[in-house]
C-alpha positions in Angstrom: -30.2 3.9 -7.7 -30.3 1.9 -4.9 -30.3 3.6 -0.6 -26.5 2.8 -0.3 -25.3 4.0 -4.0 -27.7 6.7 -3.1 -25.9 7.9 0.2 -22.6 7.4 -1.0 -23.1 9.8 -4.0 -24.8 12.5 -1.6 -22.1 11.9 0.5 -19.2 12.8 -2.6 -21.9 15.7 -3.5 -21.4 17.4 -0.1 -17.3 17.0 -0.1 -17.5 18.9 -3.5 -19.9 21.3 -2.4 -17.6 22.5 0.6 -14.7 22.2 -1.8 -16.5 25.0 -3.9 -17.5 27.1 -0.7 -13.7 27.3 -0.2 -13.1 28.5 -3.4 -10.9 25.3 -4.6 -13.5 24.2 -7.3 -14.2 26.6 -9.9 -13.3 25.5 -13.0 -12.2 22.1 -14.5 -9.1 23.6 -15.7 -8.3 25.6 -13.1 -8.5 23.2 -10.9 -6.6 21.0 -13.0 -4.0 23.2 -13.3 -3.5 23.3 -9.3 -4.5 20.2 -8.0 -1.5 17.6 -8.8 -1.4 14.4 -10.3 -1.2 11.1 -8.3 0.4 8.0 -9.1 0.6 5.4 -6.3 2.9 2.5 -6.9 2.1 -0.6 -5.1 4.7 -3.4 -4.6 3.0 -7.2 -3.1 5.0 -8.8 -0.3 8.4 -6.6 -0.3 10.0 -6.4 2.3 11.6 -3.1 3.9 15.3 -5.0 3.3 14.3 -5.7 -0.5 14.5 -2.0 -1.3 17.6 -0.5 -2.5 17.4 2.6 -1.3 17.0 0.7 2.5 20.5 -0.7 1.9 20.0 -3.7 -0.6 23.1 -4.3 -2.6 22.7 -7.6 -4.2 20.2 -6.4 -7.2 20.1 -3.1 -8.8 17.1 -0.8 -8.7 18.3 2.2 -10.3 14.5 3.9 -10.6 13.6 3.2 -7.2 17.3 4.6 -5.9 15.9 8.1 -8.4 12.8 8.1 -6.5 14.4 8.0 -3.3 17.4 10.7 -4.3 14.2 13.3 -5.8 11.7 12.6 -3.1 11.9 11.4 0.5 12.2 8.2 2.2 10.2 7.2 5.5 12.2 4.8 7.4 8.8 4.3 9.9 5.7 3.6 7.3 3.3 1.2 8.7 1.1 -0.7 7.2 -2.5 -1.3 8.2 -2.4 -5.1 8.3 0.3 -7.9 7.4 -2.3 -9.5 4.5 -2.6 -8.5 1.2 -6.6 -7.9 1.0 -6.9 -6.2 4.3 -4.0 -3.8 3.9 -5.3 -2.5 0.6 -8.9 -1.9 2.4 -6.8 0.2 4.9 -5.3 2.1 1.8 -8.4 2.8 -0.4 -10.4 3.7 2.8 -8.2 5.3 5.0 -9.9 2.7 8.0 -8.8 0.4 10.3 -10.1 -3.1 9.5 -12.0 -3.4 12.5 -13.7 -0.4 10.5 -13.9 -1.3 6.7 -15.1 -4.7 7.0 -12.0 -6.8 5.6 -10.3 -8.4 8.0 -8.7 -11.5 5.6 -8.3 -12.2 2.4 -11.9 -13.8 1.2 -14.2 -10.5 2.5 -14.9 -8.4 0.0 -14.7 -4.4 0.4 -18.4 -3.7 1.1 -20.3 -1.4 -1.0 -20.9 1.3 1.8 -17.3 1.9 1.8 -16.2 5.1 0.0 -12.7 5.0 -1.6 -9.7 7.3 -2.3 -10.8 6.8 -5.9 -14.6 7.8 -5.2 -13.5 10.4 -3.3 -10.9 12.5 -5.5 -13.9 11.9 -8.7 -15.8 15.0 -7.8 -12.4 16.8 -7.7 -12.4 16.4 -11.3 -9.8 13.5 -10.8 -9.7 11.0 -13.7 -9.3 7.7 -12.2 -7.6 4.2 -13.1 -6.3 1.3 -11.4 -3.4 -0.8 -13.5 -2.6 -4.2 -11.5 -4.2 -6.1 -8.5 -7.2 -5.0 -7.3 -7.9 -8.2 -4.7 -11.2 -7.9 -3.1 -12.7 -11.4 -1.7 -12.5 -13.9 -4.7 -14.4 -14.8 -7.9 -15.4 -18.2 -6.6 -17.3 -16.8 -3.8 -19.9 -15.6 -6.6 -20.1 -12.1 -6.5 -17.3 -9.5 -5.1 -17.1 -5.1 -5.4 -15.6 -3.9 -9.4 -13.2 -1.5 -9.1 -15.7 0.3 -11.6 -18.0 0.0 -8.6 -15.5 1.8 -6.6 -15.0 5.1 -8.3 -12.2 3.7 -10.7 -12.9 5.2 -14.2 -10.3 2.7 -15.9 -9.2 -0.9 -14.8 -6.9 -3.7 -16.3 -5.2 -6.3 -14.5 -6.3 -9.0 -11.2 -9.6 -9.3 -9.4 -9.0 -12.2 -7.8 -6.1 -13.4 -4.7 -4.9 -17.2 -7.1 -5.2 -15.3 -10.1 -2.8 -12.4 -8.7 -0.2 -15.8 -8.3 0.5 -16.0 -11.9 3.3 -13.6 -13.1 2.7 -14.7 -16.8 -0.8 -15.1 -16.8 -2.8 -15.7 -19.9 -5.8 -13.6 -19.2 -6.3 -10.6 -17.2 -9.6 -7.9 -16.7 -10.0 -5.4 -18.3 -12.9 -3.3 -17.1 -15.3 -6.7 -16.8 -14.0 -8.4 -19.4 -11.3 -11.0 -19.4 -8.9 -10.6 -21.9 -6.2 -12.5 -23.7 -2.7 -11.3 -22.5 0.8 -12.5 -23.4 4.2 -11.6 -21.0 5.9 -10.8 -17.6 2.8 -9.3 -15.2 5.4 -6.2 -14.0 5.4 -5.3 -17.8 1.6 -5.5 -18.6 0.7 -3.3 -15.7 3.3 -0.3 -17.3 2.4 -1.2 -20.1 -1.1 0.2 -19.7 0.4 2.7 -17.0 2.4 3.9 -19.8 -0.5 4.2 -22.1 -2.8 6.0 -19.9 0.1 8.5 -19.4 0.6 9.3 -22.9 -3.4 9.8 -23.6 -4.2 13.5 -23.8 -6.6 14.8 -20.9 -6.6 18.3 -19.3 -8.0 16.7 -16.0 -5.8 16.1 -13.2 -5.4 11.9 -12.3 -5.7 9.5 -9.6 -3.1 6.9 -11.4 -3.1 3.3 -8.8 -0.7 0.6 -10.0 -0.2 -2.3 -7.4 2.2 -4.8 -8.8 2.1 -8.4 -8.2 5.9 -8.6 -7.8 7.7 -10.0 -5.9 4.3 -11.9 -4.2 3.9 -15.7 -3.8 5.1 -18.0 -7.1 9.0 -16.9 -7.6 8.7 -16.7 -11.3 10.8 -14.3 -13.4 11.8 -13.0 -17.6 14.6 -15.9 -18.0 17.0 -13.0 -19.3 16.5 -11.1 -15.8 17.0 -14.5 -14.2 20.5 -15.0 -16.3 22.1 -11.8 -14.7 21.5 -13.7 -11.1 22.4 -16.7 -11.8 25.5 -18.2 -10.3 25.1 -15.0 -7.6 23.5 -17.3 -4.3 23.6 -20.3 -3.6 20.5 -22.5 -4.2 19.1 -25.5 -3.0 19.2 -27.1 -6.5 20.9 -25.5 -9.4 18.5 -26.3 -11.7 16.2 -24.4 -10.2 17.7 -20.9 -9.0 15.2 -19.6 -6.8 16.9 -17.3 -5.1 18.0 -15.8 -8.6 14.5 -15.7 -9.7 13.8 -13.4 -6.8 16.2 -10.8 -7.5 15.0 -11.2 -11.1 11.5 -10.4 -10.1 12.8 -7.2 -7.7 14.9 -5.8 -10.5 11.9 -6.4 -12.9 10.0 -4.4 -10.7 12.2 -1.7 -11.0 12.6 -1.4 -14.0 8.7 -1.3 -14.8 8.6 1.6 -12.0 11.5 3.3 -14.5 9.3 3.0 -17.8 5.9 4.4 -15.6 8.5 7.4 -14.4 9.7 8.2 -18.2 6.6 7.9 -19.3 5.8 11.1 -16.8 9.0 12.9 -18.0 8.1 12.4 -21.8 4.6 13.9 -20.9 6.1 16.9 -19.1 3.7 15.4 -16.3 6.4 14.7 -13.4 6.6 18.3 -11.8 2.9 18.2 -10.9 2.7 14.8 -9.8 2.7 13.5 -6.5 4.3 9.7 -6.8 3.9 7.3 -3.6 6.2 4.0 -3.6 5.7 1.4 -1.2 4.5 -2.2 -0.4 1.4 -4.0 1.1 3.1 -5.6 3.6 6.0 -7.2 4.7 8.0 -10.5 2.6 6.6 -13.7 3.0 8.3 -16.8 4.3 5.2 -19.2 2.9 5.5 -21.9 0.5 5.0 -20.1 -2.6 8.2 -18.3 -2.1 9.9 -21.3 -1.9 12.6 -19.8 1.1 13.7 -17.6 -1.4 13.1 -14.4 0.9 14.3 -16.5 3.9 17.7 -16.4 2.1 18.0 -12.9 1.0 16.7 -11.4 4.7 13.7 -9.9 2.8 12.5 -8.0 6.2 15.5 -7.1 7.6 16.7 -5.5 9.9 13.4 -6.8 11.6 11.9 -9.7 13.4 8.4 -10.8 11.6 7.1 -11.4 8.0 4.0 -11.6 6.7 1.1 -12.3 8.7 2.7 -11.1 11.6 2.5 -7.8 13.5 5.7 -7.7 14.2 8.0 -5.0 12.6 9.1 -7.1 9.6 5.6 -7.6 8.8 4.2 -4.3 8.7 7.0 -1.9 8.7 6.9 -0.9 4.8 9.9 0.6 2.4 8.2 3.9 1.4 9.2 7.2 -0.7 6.6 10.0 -1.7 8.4 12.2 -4.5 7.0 15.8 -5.2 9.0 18.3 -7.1 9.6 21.6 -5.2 7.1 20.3 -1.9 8.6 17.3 -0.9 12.2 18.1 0.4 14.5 15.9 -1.9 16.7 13.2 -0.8 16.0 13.5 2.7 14.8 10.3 5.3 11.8 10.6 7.9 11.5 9.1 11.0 8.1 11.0 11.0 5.5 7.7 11.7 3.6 7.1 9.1 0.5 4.7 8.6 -1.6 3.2 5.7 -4.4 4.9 6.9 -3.0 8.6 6.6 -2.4 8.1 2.9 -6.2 8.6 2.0 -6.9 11.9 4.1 -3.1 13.2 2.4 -3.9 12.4 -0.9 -6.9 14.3 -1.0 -5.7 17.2 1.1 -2.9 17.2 -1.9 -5.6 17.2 -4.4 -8.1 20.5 -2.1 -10.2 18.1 -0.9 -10.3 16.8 3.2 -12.4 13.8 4.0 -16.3 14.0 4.6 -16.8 13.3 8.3 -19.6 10.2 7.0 -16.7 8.5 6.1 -15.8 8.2 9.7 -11.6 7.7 8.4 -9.2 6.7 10.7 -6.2 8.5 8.8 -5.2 11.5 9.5 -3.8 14.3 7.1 0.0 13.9 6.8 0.9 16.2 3.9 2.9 19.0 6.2 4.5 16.2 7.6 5.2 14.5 4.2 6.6 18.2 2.9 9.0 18.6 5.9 6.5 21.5 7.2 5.1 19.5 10.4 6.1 16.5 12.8 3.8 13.9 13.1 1.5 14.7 15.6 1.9 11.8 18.9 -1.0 9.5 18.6 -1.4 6.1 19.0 -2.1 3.6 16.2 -3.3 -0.2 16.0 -3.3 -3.2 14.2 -5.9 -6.2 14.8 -4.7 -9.8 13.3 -6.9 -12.8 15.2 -7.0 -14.7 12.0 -5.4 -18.2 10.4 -4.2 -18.8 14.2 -2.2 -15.8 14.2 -3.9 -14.3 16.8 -1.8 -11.2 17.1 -2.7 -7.3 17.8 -0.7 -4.1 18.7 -0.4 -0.5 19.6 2.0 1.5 18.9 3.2 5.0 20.2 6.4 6.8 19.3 9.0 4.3 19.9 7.0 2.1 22.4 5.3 -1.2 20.7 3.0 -3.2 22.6 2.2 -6.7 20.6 0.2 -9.3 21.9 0.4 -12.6 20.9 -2.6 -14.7 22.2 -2.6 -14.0 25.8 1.1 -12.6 26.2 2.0 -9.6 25.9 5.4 -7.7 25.3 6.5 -3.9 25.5 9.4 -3.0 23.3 11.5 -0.1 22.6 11.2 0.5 18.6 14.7 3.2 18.7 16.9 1.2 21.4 16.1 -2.6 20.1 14.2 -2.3 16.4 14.7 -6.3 16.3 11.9 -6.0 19.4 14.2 -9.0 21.0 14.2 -7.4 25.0 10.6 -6.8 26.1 10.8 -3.5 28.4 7.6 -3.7 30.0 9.2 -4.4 33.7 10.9 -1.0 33.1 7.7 1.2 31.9 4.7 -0.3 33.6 2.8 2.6 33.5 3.3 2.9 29.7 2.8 -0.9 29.3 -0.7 -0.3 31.0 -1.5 2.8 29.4 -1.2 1.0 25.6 -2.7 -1.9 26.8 -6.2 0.2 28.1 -6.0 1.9 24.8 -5.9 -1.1 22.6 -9.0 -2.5 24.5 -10.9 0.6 23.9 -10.3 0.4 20.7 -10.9 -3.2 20.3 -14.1 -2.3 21.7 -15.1 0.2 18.3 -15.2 -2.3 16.0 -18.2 -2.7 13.4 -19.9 -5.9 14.1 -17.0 -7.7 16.0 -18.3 -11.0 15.1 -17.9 -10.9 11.3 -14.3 -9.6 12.2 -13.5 -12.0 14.1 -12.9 -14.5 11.3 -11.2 -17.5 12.2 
């Protein structure tokens, strides 16, 4: 076993120990039997605007509208970073990049790095990630398994191109690559569906990032048929904006097969289900201007890659029967980095302080018990010429971009068009100080400073 397998299993062994010393760990079935289930459904590049239950009328998504009518929606759920491989680090290690060593999409999670997954496996948690797992690329010769990360089961991307292809030929599963045949939304439930339906008295730790509606525009022709004719497109032969919706309502209706698959088990009552997406809809060439057209981010300024609020303000519902208060909205604030520390609070477990996570535990506020405590969060983006960071505290935004810097009023102007920094100097210096300090924390500054 090598030093840093070594003090990351230690590490797990003393989080279960003070588990049991609490009394929350004495049996495998009795602690199944309390701790819930967790199912966290990912969506790649959809923007807060795409989401039906945010106000999108031009595509049905009838599962995602459930979702949102038997759980909660958070109309202020940040992610940690505007890039597909970074914001996922934030997620599985409840750390700021600046922290977790992925600041763009080639690093690779490093192996010191405990995850949700490695932390909920001494709970008695069965674990299993279904979709894109996207940590550095296969061409770089050598990257972290998601069996190396405290995932039991795993079946879908490793790599950033190959998570382009919605109807790819091969996929992983575990570390071998497969033959597969069909739409990418469907393969994913498929094996969601699957692992649902297999008997198991432990509780689970169920990830399934989607690959929809990310980069290539690609869509089932009969989803593309009910679009058709619906926008207006730049060539007619090739309905791209059509394809879009396609994709979106595909989506949903893979979330609605995962969801019945939870009824049919008699599994949804004790199972906590997260929806939202990695980061905000991308205006890049893949996408072919298709979210351009349909306003993917709106009502917000920004997309992908930027800090601004369309590209890291997230369409989010958690759903928990009887804890969650259902159909309700939050404008409780909400960032990528809580979900970790709340998950495992869910599941009797609290983060061991080696971890060092940035998160904090949001589960009173997630079950209408608790406001969000004021704090003040960041985001650090110097990369592909971007050169963008931010804090952020209750209403009041700071971004800088390069050496400027603005001060906006998230309630009064949620477009952040009319910089108020002349009005609130003091706060404008106050966010400023504090995004320098914490600038100044991060883990070897110069491998995140990737250009």
């Amino acid at each position: 076993m090598s030093a840093i397998v070594l003090q990351k299993e230690l590490s797990r062994r003393r989080a279960l120990r003070a588990l049991a010393g609490a009394g929350l760990a004495a049996s495998a079935r009795g602690a199944a039997e309390q701790r819930p289930n967790i199912l966290f459904l990912y969506a790649d590049d959809m923007g807060w605007g795409d989401a039906s239950f945010n106000g999108r009328k031009e595509w049905p998504m009838p599962n995602l509208d459930r979702l949102a009518r038997e759980g909660a929606v958070f109309d202020r759920w940040y992610t940690g970073s505007p890039l597909c491989a970074p914001s996922r680090a934030c997620l599985l290690t409840g750390k700021y990049n600046i922290h977790n060593g992925v600041p763009n999409n080639t690093a690779d999670l490093p192996e010191t790095e405990v995850t949700i997954a490695e932390a909920l496996r001494p709970l008695g948690y069965r674990t299993a990630l279904f979709g894109k797992w996207h940590r550095g690329r296969l061409a770089d010769g050598g990257f972290t398994h998601p069996l190396d990360q405290g995932f039991d089961e795993t079946f879908g991307y490793l790599d950033a191109r190959h998570a382009w292809e919605h109807f790819p030929k091969t996929l992983w599963r575990g570390r071998e690559s497969v033959p597969v045949s069909g739409y990418s939304a469907d393969l994913v439930a498929n094996e969601a569906v699957r692992f649902l339906r297999s008997p198991r008295r432990e509780p689970f730790f169920l990830y399934v990032p989607f690959i929809e509606p990310h980069f290539l525009v690609e869509a089932p022709e009969e989803d593309v048929a009910k679009f058709r004719g619906k926008f207006a497109e730049k060539d007619s032969n090739e309905p791209v904006n059509a394809r879009y919706a396609a994709m979106l309502h595909r989506l949903d209706a893979a979330i609605g097969r995962i969801l019945r698959a939870l009824d049919e088990a008699g599994l949804a009552k004790n199972t906590l289900v997260v929806f939202t997406s990695d980061n905000g809809a991308t205006f890049e060439s893949g996408n072919r201007g298709a979210s351009n057209y349909h306003d993917s981010n709106r009502p917000f300024r920004g997309q992908k890659r930027s800090l601004e609020e369309g590209g890291i303000r997230e369409p989010a519902v958690v759903r928990w029967p009887g804890r969650v208060p259902a159909g309700t909205r939050s404008e409780e604030i909400i960032h990528m980095t809580d979900v970790f520390p709340t998950l495992l609070a869910a599941a009797g477990g609290k983060p061991d302080p080696a971890w060092k996570v940035d998160g904090m535990d949001m589960l009173a506020v997630w079950t209408g018990k608790a406001k969000a405590p004021e704090r003040t969060l960041f985001w650090d983006f110097p990369i592909e010429g971007w050169n963008m960071r931010a804090a952020m505290r209750g209403d009041f935004k700071l971004l800088q971009i390069g050496d400027n810097r603005f001060l906006y009023n998230l309630k009064a102007d949620p477009q952040e068009r009319r910089t108020v920094g002349g009005e609130y100097p003091e706060i404008f210096k106050q966010l400023q100080k504090e995004l320098e300090s914490w600038l100044a924390t991060a883990v070897a500054p110069a491998a995140v400073r990737v250009p």
